[in-house]
C-alpha positions in Angstrom: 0.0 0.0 0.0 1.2 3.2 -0.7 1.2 4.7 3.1 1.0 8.5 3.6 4.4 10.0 4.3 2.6 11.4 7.5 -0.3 11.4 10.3 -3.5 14.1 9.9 -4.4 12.7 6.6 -7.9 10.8 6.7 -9.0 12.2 3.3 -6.2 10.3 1.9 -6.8 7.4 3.7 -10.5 7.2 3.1 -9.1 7.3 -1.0 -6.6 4.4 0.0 -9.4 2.4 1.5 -12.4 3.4 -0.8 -14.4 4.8 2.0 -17.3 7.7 1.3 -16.4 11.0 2.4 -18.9 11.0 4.7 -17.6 8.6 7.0 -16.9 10.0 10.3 -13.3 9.5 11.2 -11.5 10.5 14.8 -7.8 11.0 13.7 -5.6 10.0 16.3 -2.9 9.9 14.1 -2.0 14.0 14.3 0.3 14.3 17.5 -1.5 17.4 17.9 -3.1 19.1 21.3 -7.2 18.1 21.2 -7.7 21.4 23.4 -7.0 23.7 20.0 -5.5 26.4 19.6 -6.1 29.1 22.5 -9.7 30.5 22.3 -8.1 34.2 21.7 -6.3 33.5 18.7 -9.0 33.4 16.1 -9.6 36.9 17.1 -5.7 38.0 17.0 -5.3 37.0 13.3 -8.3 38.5 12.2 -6.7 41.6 14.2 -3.7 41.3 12.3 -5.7 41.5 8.9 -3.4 44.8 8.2 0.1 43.0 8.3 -1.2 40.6 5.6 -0.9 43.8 3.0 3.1 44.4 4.7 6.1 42.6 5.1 6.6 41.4 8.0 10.1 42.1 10.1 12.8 40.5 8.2 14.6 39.9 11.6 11.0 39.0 13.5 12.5 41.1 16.1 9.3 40.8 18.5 9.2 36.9 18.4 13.0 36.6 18.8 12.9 38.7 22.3 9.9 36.8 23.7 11.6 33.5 22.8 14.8 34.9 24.4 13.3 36.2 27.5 11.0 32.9 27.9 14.7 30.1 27.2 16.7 32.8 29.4 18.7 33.1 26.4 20.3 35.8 23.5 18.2 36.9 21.0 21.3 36.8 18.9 21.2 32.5 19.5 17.4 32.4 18.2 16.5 31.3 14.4 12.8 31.6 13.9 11.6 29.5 11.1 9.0 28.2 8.7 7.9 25.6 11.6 10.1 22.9 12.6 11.0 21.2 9.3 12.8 24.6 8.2 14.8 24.1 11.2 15.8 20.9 10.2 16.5 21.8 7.1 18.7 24.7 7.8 20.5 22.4 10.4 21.2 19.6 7.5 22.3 23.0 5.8 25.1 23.8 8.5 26.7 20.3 7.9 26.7 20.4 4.1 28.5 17.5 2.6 29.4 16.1 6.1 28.7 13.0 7.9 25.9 12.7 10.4 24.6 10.3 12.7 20.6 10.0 12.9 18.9 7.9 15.8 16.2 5.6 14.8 13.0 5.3 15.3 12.3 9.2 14.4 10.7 11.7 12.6 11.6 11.4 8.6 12.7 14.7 7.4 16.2 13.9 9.1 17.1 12.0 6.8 15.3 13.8 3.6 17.4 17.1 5.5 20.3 15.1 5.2 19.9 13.4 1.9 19.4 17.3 0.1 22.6 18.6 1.7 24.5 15.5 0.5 25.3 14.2 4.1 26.9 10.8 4.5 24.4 9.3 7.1 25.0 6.3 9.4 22.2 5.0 11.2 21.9 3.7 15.2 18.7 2.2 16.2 16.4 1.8 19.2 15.6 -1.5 20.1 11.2 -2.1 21.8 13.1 -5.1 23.4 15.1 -2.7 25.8 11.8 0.0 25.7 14.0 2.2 23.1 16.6 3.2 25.4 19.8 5.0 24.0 23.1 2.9 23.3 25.3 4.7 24.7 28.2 2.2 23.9 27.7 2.2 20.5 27.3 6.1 19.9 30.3 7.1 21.8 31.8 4.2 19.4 30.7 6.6 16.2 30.8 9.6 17.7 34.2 10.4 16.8 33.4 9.5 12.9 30.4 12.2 13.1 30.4 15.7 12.6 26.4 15.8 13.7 24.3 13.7 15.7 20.4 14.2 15.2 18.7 13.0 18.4 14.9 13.4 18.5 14.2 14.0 22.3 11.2 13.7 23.2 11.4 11.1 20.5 8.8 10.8 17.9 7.6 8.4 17.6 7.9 6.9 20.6 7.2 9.5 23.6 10.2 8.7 25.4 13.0 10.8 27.0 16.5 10.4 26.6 18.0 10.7 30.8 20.0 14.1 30.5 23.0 12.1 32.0 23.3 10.4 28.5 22.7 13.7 26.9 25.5 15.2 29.0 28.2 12.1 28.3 27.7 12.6 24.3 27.9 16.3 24.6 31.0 15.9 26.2 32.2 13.4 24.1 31.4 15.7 21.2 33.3 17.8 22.3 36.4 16.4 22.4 35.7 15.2 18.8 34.5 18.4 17.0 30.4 16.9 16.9 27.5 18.5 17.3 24.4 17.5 18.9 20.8 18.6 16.7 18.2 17.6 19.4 14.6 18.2 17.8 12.6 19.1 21.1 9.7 19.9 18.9 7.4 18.0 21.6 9.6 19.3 25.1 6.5 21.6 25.4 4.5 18.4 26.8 7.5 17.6 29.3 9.1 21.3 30.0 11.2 19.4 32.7 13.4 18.0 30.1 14.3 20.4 28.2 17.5 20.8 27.4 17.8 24.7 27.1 19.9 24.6 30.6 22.9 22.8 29.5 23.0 25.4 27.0 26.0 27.8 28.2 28.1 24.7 29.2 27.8 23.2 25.8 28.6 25.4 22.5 28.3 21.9 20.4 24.6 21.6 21.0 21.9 22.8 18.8 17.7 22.6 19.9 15.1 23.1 17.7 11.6 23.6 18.6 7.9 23.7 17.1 5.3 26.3 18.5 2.5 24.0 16.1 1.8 21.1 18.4 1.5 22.7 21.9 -0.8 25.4 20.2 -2.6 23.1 17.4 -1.2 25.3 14.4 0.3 23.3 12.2 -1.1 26.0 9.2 0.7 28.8 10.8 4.3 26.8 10.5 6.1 28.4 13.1 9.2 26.9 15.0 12.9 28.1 16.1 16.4 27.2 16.6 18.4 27.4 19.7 22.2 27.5 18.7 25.2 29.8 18.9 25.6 32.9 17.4 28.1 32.1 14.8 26.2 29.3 13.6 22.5 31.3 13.5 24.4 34.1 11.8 25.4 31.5 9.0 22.1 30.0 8.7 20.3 33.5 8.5 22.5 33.7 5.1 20.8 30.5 4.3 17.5 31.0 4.7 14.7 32.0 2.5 14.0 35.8 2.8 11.0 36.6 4.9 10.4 32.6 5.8 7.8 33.4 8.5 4.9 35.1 7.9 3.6 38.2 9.3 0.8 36.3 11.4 3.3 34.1 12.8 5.4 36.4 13.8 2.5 38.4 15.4 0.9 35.9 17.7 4.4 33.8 18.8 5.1 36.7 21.9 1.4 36.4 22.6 1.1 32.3 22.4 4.5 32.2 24.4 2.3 34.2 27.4 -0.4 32.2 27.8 0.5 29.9 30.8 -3.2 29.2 32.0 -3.5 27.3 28.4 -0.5 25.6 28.9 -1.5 24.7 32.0 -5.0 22.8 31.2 -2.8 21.3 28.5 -0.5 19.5 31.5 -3.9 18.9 33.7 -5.7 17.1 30.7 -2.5 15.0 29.1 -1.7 13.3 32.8 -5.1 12.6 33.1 -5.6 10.6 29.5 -2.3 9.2 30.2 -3.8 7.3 32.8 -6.9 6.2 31.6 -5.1 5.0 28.6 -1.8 3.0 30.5 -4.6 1.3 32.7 -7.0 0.0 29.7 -3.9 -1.3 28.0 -2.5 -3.3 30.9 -6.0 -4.6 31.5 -6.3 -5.7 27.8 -2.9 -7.0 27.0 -2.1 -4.3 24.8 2.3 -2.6 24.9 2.0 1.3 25.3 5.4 2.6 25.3 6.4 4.4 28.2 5.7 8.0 26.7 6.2 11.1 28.4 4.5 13.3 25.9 1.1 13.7 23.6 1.6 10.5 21.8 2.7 6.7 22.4 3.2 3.5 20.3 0.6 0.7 20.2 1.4 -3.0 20.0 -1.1 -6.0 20.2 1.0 -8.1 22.6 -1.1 -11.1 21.6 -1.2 -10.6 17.9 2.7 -9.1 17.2 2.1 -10.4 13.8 -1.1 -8.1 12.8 -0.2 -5.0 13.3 -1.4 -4.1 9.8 -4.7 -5.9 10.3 -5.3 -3.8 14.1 -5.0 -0.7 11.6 -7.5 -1.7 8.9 -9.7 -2.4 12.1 -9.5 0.3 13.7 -9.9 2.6 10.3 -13.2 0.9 9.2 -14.6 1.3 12.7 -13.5 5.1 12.5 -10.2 5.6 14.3 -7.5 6.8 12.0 -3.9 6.1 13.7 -0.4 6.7 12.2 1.8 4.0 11.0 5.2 3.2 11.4 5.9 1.6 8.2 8.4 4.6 7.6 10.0 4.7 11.0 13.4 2.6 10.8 13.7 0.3 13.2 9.6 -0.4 13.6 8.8 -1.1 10.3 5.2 -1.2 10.4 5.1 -4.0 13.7 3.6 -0.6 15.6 0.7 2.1 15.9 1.4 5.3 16.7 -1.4 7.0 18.7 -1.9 10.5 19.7 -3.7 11.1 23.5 -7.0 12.7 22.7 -10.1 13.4 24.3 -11.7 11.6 27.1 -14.9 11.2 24.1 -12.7 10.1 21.7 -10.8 7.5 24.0 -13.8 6.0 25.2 -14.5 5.1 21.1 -11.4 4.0 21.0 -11.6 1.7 23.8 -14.9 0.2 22.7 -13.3 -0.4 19.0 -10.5 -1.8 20.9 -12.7 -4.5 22.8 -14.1 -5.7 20.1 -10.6 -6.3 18.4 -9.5 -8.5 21.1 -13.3 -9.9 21.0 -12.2 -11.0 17.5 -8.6 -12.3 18.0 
């Protein structure tokens, strides 16, 4: 079958399994916040209709100081960009023609970032045996061979975190071998706690990037940043497309960045789902990773084998979930789930009954 290269996509997978349009679908396979986007902003971008006839601020002076002040950082070590896929991009871009290690399972532009800029790319995977836990024997074995490391952390698509510790030992280790660390935290909004913004000052070989689109559910917006030192944001500002972000991103990051009470019922609702979630799957016999985010992988622990089937299920009784079938080192034997409603888990857990009903 000819998967979708990503989740939030049920139009194109009602075409890939012939179902009406009119089918009603809950997609759980967008790792996006259910709250939505904050009830103000509708209001602000309709506000903002007059920057939509201007430029906006080639240096989005405004968002760079309230993403300074908020990561206790200089605005002169912020890069605000086109979402979080430009910041990959322009990260591939700083290692032109270089060799880079990627960590597996993760998100796929890495390697498409790394595949335009011609890097040579060597590959170290998680193992679900050992509940995707970091090898650190074998990176600080190919560490010294790298000029870049790209570590998703929170890691998509498995919701775990890599223990600062191990962050710390391959920062270290990079240093002493001229390699960078390119963390993604693109999902650290869901687990603030580990970012990894304080080890910043210590380390000059570490570079964060970061998504304002899945906290806030504004994926159409595309607004993200990098976190890196000044020489190499300088670089990467000659790099990037003129005027990347758009005026209405650049007008409602400061104001996003401020709303803590959102952020808040964000935390209060995700712990709560959490639970619900880890104790129907024990009860049923069914592997949740041990996720720290908005999102977890799936497994039939009964029924390893029919992972594919448990998704054609689960489709045709109207839950769309995200496959891995494009994540190295899963290769399709897991479901990827976003944590949703308390509604829309309820209809997932009645779907899922009757699954184990039928195997």
């Amino acid at each position: 079958m000819n998967w979708p290269e990503h989740g939030g996509q049920p139009a194109t997978m009602k075409k890939l399994f012939q179902l009406e349009d009119e089918v009603e679908i809950v997609d759980f396979s967008a790792n996006l916040n259910p709250l939505g986007p904050p009830d103000w902003l509708k209001g602000e971008l309709e506000k903002q209709w007059e920057n939509m006839m201007r430029y906006p601020d080639p240096h989005y002076s405004n968002s760079s100081a309230a993403l300074a002040r908020i990561e206790a950082i200089e605005e002169g070590e912020i890069l605000l960009t086109n979402g979080g896929a430009e910041a990959i991009f322009l990260a591939a871009k700083y290692f032109e023609g270089k060799k880079a290690g990627i960590v597996h399972p993760a998100f796929s532009e890495y390697n498409r970032a790394c595949d335009h800029y011609h890097l040579n790319v060597t590959d170290i995977t998680l193992s679900a045996e050992d509940d995707f836990r970091l090898p650190m024997n074998t990176l600080l074995e190919v560490l010294p061979d790298l000029d870049v490391l790209f570590l998703c952390r929170p890691n998509n698509p498995t919701g775990t975190v890599v223990p600062k510790a191990e962050v710390k030992m391959l920062l270290e280790q990079g240093l002493n071998t001229h390699t960078y660390l390119v963390v993604d935290e693109a999902f650290v909004d869901f687990a603030p706690s580990e970012s990894l913004v304080t080890l910043w000052k210590e380390y000059p070989n570490l570079i964060l990037l970061r998504s304002l689109t899945k906290m806030y559910t504004i994926p159409g917006i595309r607004l993200g940043y990098m976190m890196a030192g000044k020489a190499v944001v300088e670089e990467l500002k000659t790099a990037q497309i003129p005027w990347s972000v758009n005026a209405l991103a650049d007008a409602v990051a400061p104001l996003l960045l401020d709303d803590t009470d959102f952020v808040q019922r964000t935390f209060d609702w995700l712990d709560e789902q959490a639970k619900v979630l880890r104790a129907f799957y024990r009860e049923h016999d069914f592997y949740m990773s041990p996720t720290r985010v908005n999102f977890y992988l799936l497994q039939d622990k009964r029924n390893t084998e029919q992972t594919e089937e448990l998704f054609t299920f689960l489709f045709q009784h109207g839950i769309l979930v995200r496959h891995t079938y494009n994540f190295k080192g899963l290769d399709g034997k897991f479901l990827r789930l976003a944590i949703r409603t308390e509604e829309e888990h309820e209809r997932l857990c009645v779907v899922l009954r009757k699954w184990r009903e039928r195997v």
